[in-house]
PyMOL Python script that loads the backbone (N, CA, C, O; Angstrom):
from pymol import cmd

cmd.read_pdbstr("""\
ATOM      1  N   UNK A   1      97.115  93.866 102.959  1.00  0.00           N
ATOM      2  CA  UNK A   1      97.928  93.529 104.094  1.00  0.00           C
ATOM      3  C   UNK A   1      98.285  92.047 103.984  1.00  0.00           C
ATOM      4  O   UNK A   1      97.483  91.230 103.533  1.00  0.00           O
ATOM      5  N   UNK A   2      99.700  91.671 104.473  1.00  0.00           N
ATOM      6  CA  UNK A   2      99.780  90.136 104.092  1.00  0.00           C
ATOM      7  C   UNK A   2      99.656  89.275 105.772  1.00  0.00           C
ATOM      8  O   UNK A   2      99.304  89.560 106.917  1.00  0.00           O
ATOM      9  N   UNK A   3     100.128  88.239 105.106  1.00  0.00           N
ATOM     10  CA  UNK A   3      99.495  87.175 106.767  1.00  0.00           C
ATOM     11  C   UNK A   3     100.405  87.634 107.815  1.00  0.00           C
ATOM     12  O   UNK A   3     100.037  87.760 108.983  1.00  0.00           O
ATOM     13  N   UNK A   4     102.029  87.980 107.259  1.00  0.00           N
ATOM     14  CA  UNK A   4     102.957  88.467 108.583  1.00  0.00           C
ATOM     15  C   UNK A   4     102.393  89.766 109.121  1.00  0.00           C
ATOM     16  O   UNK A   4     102.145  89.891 110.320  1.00  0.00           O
ATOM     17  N   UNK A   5     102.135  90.996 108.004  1.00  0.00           N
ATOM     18  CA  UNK A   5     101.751  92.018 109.089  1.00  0.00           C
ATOM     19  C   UNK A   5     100.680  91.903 109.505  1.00  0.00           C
ATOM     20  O   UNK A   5     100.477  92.880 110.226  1.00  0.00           O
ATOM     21  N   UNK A   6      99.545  91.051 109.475  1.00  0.00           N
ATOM     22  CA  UNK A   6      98.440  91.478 109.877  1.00  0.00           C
ATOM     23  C   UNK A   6      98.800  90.561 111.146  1.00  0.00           C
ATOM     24  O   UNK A   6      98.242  90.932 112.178  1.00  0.00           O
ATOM     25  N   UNK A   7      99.720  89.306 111.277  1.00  0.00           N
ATOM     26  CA  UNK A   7     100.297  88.973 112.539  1.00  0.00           C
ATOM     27  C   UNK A   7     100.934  89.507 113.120  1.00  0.00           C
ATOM     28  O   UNK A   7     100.955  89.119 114.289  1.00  0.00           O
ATOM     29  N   UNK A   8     101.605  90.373 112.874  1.00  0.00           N
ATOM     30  CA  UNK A   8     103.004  91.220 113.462  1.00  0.00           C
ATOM     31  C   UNK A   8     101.093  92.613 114.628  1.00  0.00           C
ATOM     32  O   UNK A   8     100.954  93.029 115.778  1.00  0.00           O
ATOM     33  N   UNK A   9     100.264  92.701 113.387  1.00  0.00           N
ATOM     34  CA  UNK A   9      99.560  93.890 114.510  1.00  0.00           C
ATOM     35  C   UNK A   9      98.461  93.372 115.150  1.00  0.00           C
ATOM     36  O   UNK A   9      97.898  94.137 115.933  1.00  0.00           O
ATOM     37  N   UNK A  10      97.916  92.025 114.986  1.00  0.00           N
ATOM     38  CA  UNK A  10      97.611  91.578 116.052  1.00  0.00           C
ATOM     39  C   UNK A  10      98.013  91.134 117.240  1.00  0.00           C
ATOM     40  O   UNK A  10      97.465  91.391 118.312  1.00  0.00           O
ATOM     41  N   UNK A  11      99.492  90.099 116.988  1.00  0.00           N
ATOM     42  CA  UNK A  11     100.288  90.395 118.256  1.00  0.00           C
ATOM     43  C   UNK A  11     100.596  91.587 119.316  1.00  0.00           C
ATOM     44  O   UNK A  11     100.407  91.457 120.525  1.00  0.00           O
ATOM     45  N   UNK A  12     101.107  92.797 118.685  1.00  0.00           N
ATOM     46  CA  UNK A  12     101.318  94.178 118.944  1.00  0.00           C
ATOM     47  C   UNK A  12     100.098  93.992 120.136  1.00  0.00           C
ATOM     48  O   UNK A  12     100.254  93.824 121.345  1.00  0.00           O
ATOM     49  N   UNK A  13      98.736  94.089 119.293  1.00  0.00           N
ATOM     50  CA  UNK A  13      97.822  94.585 120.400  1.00  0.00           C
ATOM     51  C   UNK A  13      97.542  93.693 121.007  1.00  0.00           C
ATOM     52  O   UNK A  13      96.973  94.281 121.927  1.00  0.00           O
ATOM     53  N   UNK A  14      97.479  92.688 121.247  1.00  0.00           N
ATOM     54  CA  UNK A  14      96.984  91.552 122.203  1.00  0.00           C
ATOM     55  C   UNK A  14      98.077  91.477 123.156  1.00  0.00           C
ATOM     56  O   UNK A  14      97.749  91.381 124.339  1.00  0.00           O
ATOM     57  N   UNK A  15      99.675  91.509 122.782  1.00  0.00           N
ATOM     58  CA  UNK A  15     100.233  91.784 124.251  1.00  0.00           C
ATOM     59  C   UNK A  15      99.918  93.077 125.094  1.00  0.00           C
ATOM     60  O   UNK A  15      99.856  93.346 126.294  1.00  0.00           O
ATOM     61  N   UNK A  16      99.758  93.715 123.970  1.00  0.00           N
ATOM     62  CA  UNK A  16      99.643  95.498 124.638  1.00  0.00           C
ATOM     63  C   UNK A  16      97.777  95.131 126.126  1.00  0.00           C
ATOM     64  O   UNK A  16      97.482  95.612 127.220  1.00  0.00           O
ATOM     65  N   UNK A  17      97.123  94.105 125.216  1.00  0.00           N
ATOM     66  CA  UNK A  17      95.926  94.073 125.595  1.00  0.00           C
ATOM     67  C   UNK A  17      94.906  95.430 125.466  1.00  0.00           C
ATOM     68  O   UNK A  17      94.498  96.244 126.293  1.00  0.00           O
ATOM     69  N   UNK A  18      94.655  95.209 123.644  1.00  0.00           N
ATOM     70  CA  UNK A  18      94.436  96.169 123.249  1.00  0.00           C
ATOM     71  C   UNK A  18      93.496  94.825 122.416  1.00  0.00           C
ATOM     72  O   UNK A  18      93.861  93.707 122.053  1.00  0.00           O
ATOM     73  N   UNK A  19      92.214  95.501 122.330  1.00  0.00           N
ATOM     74  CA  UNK A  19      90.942  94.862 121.922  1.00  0.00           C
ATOM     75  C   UNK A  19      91.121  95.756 120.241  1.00  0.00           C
ATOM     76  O   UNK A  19      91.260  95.241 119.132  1.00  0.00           O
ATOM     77  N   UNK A  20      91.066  96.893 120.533  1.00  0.00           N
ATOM     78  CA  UNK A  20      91.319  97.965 118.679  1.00  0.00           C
ATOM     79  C   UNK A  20      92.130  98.899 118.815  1.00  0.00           C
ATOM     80  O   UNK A  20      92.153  99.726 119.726  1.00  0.00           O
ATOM     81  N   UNK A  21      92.849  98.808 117.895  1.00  0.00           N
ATOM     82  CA  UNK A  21      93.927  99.633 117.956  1.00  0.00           C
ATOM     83  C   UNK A  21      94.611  99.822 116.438  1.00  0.00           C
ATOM     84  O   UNK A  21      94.323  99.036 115.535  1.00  0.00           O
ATOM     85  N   UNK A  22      95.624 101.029 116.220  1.00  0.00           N
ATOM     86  CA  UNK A  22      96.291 101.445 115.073  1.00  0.00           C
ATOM     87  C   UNK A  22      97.750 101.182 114.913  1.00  0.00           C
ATOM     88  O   UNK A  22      98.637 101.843 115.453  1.00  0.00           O
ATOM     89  N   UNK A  23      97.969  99.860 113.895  1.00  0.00           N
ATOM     90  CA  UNK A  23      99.612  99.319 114.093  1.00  0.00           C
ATOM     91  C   UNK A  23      99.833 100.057 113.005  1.00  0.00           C
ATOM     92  O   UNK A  23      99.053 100.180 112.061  1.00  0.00           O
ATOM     93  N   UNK A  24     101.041 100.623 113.136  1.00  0.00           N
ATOM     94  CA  UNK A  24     102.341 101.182 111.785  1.00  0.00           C
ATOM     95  C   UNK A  24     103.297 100.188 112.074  1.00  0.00           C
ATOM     96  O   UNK A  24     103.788  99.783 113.127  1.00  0.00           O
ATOM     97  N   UNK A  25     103.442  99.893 110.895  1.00  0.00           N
ATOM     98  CA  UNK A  25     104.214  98.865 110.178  1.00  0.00           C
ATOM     99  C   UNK A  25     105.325  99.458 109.009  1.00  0.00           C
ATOM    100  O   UNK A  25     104.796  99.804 107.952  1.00  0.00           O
ATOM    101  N   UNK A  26     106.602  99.585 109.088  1.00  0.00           N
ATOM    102  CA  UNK A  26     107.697  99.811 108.209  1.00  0.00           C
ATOM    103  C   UNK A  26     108.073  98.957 107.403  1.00  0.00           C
ATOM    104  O   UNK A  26     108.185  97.809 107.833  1.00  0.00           O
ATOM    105  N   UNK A  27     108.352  99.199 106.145  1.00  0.00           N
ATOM    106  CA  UNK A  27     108.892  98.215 105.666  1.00  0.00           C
ATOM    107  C   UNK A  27     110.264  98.067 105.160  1.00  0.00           C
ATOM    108  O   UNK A  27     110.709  98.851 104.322  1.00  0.00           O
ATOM    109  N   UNK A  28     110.917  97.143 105.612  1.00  0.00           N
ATOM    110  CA  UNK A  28     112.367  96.761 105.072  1.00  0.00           C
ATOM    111  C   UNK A  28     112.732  96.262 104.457  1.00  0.00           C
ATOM    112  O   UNK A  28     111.880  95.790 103.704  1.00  0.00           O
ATOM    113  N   UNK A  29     114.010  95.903 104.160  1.00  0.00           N
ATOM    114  CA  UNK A  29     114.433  94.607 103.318  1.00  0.00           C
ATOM    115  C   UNK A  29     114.037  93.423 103.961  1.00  0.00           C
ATOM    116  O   UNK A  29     113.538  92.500 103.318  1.00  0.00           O
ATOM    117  N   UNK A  30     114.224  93.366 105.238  1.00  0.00           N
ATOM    118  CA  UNK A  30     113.968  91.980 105.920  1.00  0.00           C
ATOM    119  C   UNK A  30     112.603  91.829 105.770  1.00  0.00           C
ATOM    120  O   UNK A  30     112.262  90.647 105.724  1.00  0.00           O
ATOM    121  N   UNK A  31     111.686  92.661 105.678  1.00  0.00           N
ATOM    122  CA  UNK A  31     110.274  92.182 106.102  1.00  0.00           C
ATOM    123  C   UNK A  31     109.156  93.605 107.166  1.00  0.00           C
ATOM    124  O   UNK A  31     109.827  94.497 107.685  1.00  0.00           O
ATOM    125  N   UNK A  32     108.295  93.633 107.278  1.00  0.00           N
ATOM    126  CA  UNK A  32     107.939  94.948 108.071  1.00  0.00           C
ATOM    127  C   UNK A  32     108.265  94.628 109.131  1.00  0.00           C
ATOM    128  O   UNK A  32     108.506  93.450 109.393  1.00  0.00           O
ATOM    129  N   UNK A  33     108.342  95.456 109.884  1.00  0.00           N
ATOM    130  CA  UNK A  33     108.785  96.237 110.946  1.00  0.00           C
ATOM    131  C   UNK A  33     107.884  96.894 111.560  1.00  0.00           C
ATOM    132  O   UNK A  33     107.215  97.628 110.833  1.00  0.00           O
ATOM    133  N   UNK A  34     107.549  96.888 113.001  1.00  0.00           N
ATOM    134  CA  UNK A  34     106.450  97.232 113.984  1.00  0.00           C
ATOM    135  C   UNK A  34     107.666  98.721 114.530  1.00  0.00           C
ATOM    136  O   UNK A  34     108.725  98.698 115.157  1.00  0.00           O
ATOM    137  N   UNK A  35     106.793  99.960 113.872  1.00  0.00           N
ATOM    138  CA  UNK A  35     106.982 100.928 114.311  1.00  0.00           C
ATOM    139  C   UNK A  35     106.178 101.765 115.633  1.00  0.00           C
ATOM    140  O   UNK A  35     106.757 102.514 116.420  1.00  0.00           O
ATOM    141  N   UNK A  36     104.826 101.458 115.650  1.00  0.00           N
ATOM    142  CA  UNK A  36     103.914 101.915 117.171  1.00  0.00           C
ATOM    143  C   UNK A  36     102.749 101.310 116.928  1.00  0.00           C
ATOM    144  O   UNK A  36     102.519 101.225 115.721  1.00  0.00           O
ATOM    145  N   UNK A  37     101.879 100.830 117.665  1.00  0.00           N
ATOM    146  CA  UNK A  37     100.764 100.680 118.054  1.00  0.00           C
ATOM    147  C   UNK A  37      99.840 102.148 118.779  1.00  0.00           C
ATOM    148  O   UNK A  37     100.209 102.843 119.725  1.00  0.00           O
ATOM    149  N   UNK A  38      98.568 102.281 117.959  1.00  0.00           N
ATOM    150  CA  UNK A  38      98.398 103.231 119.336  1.00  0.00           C
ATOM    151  C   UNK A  38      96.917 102.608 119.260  1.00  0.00           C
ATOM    152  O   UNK A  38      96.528 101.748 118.470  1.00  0.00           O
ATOM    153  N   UNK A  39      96.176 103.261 120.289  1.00  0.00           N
ATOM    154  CA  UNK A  39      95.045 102.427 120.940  1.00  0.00           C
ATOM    155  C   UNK A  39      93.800 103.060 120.226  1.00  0.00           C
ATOM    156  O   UNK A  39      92.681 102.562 120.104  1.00  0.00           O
ATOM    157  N   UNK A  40      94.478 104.857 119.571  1.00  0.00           N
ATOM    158  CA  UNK A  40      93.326 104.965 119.363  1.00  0.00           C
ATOM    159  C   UNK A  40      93.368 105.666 117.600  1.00  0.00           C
ATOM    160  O   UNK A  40      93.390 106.789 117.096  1.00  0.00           O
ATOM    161  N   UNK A  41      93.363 104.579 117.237  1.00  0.00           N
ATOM    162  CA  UNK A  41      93.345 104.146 115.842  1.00  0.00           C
ATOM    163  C   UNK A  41      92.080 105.408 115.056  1.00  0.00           C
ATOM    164  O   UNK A  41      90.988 105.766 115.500  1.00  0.00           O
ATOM    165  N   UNK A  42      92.747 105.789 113.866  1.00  0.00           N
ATOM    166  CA  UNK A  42      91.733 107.052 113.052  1.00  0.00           C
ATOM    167  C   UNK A  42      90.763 106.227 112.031  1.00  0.00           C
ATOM    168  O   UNK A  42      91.249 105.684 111.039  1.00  0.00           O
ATOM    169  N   UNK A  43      89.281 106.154 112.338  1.00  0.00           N
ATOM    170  CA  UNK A  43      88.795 105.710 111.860  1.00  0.00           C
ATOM    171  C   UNK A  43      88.398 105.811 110.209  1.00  0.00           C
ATOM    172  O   UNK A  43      87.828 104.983 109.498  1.00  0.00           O
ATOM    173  N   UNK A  44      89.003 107.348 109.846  1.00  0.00           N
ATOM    174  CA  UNK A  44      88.840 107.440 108.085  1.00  0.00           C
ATOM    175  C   UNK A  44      89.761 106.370 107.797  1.00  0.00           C
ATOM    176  O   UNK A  44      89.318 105.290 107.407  1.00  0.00           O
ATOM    177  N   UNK A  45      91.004 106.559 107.948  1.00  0.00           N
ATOM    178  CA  UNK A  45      92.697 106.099 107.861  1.00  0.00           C
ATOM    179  C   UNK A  45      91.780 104.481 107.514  1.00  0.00           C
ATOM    180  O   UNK A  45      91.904 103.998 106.388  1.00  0.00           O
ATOM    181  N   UNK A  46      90.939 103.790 108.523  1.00  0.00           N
ATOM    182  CA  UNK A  46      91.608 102.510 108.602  1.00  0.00           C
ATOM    183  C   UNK A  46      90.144 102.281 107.328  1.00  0.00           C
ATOM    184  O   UNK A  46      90.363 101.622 106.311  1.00  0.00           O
ATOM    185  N   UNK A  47      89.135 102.728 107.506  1.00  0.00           N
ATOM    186  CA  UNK A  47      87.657 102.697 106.732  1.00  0.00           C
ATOM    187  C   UNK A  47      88.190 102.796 104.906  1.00  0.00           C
ATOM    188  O   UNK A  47      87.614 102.160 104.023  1.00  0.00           O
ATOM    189  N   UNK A  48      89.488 103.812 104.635  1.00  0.00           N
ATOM    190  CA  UNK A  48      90.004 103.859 103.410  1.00  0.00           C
ATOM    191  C   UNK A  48      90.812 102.825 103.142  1.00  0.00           C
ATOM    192  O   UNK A  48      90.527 102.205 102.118  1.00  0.00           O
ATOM    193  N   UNK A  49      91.938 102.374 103.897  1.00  0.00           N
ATOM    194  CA  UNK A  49      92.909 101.705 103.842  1.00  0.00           C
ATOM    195  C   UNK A  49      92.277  99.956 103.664  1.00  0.00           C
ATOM    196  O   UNK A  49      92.519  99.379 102.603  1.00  0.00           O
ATOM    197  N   UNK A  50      91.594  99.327 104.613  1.00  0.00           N
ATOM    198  CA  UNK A  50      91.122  98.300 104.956  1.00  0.00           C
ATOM    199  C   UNK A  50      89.762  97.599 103.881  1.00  0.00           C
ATOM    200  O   UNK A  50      89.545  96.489 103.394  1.00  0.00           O
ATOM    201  N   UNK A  51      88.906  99.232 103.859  1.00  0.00           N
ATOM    202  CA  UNK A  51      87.740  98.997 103.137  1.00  0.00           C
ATOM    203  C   UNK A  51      86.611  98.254 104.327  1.00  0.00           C
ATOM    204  O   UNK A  51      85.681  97.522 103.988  1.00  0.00           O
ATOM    205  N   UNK A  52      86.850  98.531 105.382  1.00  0.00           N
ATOM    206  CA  UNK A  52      86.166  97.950 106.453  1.00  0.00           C
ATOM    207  C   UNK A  52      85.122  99.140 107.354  1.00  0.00           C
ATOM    208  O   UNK A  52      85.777 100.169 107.188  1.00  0.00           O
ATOM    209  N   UNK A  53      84.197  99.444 107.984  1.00  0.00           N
ATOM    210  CA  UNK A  53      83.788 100.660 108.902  1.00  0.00           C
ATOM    211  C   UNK A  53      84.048  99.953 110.257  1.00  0.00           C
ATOM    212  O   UNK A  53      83.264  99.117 110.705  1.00  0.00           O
ATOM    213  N   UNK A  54      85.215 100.339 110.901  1.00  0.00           N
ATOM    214  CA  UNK A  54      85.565  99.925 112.045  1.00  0.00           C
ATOM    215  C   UNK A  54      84.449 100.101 113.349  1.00  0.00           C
ATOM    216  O   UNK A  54      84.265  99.147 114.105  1.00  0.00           O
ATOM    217  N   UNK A  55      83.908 101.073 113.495  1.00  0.00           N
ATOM    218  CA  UNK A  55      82.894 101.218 114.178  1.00  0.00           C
ATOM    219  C   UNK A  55      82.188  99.909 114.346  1.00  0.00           C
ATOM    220  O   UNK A  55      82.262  99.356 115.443  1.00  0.00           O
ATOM    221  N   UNK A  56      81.308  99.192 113.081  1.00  0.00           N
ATOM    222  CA  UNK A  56      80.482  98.295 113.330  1.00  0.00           C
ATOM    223  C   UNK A  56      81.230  97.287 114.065  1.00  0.00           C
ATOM    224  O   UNK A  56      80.661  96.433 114.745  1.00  0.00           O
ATOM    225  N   UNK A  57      82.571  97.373 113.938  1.00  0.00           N
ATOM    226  CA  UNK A  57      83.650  96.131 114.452  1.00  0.00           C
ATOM    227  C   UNK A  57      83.401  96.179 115.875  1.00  0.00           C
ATOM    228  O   UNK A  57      83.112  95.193 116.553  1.00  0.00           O
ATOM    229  N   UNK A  58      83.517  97.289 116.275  1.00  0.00           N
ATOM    230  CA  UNK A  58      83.513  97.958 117.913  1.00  0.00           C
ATOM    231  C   UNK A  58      82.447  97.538 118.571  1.00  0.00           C
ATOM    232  O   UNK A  58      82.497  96.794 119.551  1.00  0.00           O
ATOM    233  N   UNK A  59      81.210  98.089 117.959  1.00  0.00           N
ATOM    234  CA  UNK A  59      79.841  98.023 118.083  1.00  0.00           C
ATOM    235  C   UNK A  59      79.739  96.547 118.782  1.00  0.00           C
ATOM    236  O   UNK A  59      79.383  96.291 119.932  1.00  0.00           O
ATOM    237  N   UNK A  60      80.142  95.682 117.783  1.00  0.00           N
ATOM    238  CA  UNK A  60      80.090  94.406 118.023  1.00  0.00           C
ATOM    239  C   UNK A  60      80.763  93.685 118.937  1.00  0.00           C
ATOM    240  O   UNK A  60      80.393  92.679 119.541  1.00  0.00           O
ATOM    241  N   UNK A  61      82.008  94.406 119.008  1.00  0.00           N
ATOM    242  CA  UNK A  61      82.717  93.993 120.179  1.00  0.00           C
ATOM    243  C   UNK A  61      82.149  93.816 121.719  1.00  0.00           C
ATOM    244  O   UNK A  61      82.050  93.007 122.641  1.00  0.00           O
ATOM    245  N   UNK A  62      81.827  95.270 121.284  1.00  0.00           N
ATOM    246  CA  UNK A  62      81.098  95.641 123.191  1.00  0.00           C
ATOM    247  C   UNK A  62      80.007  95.538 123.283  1.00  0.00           C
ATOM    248  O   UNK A  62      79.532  96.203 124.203  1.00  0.00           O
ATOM    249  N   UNK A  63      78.906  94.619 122.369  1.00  0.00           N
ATOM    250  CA  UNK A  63      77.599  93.520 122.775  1.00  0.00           C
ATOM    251  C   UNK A  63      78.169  92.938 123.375  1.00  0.00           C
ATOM    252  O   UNK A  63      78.211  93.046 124.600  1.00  0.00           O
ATOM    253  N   UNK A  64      78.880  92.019 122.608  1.00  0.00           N
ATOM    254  CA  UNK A  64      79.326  90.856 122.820  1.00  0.00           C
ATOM    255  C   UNK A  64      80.010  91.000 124.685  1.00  0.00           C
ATOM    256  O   UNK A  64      79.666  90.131 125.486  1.00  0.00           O
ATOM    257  N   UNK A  65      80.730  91.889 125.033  1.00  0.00           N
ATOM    258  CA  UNK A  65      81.081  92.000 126.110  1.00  0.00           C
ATOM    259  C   UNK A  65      80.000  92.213 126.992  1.00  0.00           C
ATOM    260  O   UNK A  65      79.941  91.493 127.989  1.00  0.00           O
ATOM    261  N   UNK A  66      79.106  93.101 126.799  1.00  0.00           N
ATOM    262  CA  UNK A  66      77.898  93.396 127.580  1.00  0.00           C
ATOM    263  C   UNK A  66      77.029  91.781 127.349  1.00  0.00           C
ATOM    264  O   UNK A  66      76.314  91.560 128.326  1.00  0.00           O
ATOM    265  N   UNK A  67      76.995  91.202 126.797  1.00  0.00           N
ATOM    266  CA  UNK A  67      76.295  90.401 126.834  1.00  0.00           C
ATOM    267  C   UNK A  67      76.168  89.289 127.896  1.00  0.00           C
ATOM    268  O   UNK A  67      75.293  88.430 127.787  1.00  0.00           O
TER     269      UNK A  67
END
""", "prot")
cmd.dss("prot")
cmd.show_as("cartoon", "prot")
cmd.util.cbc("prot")
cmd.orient("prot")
C-alpha cells in the first residue's frame, strides 16, 4: 500500500469516525480512487493482504479505551 492510499483510507474512516474499518480503493490514471469504506472490514481479506492479524489491532484498541 503506498503513503496516498493508506492516507486516502485513513481519512475515509476518521471522517466517517470509524476506529476499523475496510477501504476499497480503485485505481486510475490519476491516482486511487476511494470507492467505499465499510465498518466491517473481513478479517481473512485484510490478515492476507496486509500480513497483519487485525484482531490483535482491535484487542488493543478497546484496552486502551477501557482503560
Amino acid at each position: 500500500m503506498s503513503a496516498e492510499e493508506s492516507a486516502i483510507a485513513l481519512s475515509a474512516c476518521e471522517k466517517l469516525g470509524l476506529d476499523f474499518g475496510g477501504v476499497d480503493l480503485l485505481q486510475s490514471k490519476d491516482g486511487p480512487l476511494l470507492c467505499e469504506v465499510n465498518s466491517n472490514a473481513h478479517f481473512t481479506a485484510l490478515r492476507e493482504l496486509c500480513g497483519i492479524n487485525p484482531a490483535d489491532h482491535i484487542i488493543a484498541r478497546l484496552k486502551e479505551a477501557l482503560a
